[in-house]
C-alpha positions in Angstrom: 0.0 0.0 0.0 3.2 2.4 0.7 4.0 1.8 -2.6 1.1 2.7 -4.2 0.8 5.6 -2.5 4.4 6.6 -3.1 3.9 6.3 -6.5 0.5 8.0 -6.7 2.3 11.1 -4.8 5.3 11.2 -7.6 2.5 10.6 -10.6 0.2 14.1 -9.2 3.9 15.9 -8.3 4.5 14.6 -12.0 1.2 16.2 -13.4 2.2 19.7 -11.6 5.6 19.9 -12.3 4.7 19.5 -16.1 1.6 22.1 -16.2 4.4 24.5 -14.0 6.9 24.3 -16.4 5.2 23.9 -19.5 3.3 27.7 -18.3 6.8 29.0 -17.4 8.4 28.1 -20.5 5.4 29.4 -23.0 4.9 32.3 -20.5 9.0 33.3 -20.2 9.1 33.1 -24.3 6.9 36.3 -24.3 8.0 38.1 -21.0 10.5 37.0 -18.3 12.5 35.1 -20.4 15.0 34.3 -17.3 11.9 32.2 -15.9 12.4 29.5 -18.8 16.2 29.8 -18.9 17.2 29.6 -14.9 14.3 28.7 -13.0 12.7 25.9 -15.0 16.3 23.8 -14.7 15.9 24.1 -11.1 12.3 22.7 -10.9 13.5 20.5 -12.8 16.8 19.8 -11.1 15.7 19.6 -7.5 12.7 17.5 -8.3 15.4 15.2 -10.2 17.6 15.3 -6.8 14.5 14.1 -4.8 13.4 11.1 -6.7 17.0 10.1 -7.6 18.6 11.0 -4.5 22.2 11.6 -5.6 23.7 14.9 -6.5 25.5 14.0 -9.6 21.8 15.2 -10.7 23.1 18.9 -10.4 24.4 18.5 -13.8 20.8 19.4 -15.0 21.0 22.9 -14.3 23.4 22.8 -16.7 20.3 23.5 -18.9 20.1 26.8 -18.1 23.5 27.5 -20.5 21.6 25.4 -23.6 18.1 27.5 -23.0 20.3 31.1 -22.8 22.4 30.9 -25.4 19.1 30.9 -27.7 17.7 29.3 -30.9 16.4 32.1 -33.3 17.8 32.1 -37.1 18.6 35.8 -38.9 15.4 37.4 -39.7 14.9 39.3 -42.8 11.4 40.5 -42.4 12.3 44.3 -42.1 11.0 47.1 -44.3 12.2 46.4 -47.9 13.8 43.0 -46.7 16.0 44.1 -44.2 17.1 42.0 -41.4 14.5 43.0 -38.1 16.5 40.0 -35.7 20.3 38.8 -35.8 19.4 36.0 -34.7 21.1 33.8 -32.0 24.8 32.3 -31.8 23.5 29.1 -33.3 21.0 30.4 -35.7 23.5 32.4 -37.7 26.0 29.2 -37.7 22.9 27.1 -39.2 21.9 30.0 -41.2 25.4 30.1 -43.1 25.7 26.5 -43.2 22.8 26.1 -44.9 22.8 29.5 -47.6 19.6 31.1 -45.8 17.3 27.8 -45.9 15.0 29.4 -42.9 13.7 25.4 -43.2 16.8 23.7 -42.3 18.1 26.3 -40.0 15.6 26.0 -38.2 15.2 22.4 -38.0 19.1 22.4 -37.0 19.3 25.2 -34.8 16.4 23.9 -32.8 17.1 20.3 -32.9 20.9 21.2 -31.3 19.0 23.4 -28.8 17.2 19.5 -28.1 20.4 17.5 -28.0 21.8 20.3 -25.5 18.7 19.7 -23.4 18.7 16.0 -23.5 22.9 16.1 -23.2 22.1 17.5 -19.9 20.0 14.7 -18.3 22.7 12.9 -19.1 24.0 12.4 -15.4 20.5 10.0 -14.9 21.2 7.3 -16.5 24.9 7.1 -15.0 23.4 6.7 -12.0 20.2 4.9 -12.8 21.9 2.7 -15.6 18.0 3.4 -17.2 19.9 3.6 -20.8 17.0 2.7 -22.7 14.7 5.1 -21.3 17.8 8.0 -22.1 17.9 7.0 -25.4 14.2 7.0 -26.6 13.1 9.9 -24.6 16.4 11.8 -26.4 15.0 11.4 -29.3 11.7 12.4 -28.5 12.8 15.8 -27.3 15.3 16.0 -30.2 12.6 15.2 -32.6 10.0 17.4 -31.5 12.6 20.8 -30.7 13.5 19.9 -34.4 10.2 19.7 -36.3 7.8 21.4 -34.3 9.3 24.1 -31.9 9.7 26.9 -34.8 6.2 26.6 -35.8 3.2 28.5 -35.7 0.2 26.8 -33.5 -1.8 30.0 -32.7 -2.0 31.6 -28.9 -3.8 30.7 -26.2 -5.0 34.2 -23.8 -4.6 33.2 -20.0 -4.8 35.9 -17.1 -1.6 35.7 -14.6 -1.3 38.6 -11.4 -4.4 40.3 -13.0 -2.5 40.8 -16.5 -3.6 39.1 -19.7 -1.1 37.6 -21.7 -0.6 35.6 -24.8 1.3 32.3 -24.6 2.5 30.4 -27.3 0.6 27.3 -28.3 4.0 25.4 -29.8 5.8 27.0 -26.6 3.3 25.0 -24.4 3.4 22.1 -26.5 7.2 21.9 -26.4 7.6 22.8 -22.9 4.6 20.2 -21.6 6.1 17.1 -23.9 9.7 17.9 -23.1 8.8 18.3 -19.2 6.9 14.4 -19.9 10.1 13.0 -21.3 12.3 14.6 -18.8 10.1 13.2 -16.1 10.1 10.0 -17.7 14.2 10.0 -17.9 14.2 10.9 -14.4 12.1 8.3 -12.9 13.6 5.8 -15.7 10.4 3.9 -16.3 11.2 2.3 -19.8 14.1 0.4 -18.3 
């Protein structure tokens, strides 16, 4: 019965920690952006510390560097084409490489921005020795950072501290599956 219990607590902290940071990371992408880059890794990093209970874990955080340095491509959207946004460190790399394909910078900038995040949980499975689980849920937040996370899905209009504000539909999409696959590293359920 402890047992069930204990793992009916960790499945509704689960639940909460992914609405939490799935709201933080859509909300921080139109405000606060230091919400998604340096408090989201530490939800993330001490509930990660809790369930694994080893501190080798603290290497999460290091998703705060990946989530700063940023993942937006040259923009050239300006009056009479010129460029309105530089663009981030590794959007202009992805921009050169690939001769101003918006497409495939974007699906390479973003997708890097995924293997940094995944590259981070990496400390889990050390200890855990939950390899498998690693490896699929990687590619699950690789995947989806590449394909979907520079799309358009429409906004959703919520009211935080009396304020309206507009929050991303992809932001809450990629934020909400990426928390469920870190989750899902963390408590190595796949084996």
């Amino acid at each position: 019965m402890k047992d069930f219990l204990k793992k009916v607590g960790q499945s509704l902290s689960g639940l909460g920690i992914i609405t939490v940071c799935a709201l933080l990371g859509a909300w921080a992408g139109q405000e606060m952006k230091w919400l998604r880059r340096f408090l989201y890794p530490l939800i993330l990093t001490l509930y990660a510390i809790v369930i694994v209970q080893y501190w080798w874990v603290l290497t999460i955080y290091t998703m705060s560097i990946w989530l700063s340095i940023g993942y937006g491509i040259p923009s050239f959207n300006g009056p009479n084409g010129s460029m309105d946004d530089e663009g981030s460190f590794l959007g202009k790399i992805f921009y050169k490489l690939f001769k101003g394909s918006e497409m495939w910078a974007n699906i390479f900038t973003r997708g890097m921005v995924g293997l940094l995040i995944s590259l981070s949980m990496l400390s889990v499975p050390i200890i855990t020795g939950k390899w498998i689980t690693y490896l699929l849920c990687s590619a699950v937040i690789i995947g989806l950072w590449a394909s979907l996370s520079w799309r358009s899905f429409g906004i959703t209009k919520v009211k935080l501290y009396g304020k309206e504000v507009d929050l991303l539909n992809v932001d809450l999409t990629i934020y909400a599956v990426t928390n469920c696959t870190i989750l899902v590293i963390i408590h190595g359920y796949l084996g």
